[in-house]
N, C-alpha and C positions, 0 to 999 in steps of 0.2 A: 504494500500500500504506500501510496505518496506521503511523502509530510507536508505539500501544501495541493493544493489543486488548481487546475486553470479555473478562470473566467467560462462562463456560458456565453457563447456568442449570440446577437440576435439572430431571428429568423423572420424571414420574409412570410413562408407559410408553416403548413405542416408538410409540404412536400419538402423544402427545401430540409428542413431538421430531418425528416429520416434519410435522406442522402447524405447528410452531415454524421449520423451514427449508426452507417453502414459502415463507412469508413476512421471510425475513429471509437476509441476505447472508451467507455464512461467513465472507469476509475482512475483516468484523469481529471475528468469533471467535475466525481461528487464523491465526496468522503463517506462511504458506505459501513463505516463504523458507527455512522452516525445513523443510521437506517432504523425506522422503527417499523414492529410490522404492525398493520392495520386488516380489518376486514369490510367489506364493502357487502352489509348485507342487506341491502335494498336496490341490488342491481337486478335490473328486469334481461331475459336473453333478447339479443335484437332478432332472434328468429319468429316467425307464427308458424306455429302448424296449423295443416291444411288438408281435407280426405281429397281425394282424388283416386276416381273409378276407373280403370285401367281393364282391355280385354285380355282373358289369360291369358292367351297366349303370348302377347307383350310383354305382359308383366314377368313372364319365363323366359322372355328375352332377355330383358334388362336384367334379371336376377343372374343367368349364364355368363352375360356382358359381364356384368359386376366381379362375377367368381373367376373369369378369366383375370380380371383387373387387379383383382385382389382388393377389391376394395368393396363397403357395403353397398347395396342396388341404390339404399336412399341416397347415398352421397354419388352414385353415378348420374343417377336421375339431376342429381342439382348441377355437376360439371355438364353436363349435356345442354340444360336450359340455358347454363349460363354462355356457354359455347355459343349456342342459336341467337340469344340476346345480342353477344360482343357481335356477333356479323351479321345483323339485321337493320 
């Protein structure tokens, strides 16, 4: 750990700050000795669930899809949408 720390520099947005600590260490920034922990229990998730009717056979599509993937259908299902979204 440091014995003293830099300055936080300003930032224009939030883009600009996480390109700032991609490339750069925060334990030069913030003295994490000093870190207290806290809980945040009034956080809501930003997700909604939603039912949505699917014909079997689809839904055994996307379930196979999934299992190739290694990943679960519900999270295939969402990379998909979002896929169709970014190029529409």
């Amino acid at each position: 750990m440091r014995a003293t720390t830099m300055p936080l520099p300003e930032f224009a947005d939030e883009a600009e700050e996480t390109l700032f600590w991609q490339t750069h260490d925060s334990t030069d920034y913030v003295d994490w000795t000093k870190a207290e922990s806290v809980t945040f229990s009034n956080l809501q998730p930003s997700l909604k669930s939603i039912s949505l009717r699917l014909p079997e056979p689809m839904l055994a599509r996307l379930k196979s899809l999934a299992n190739e993937r290694d990943v679960p259908y519900q999270s295939l299902i969402k990379m998909i949408l979002a896929d169709h979204l970014a190029h529409s």
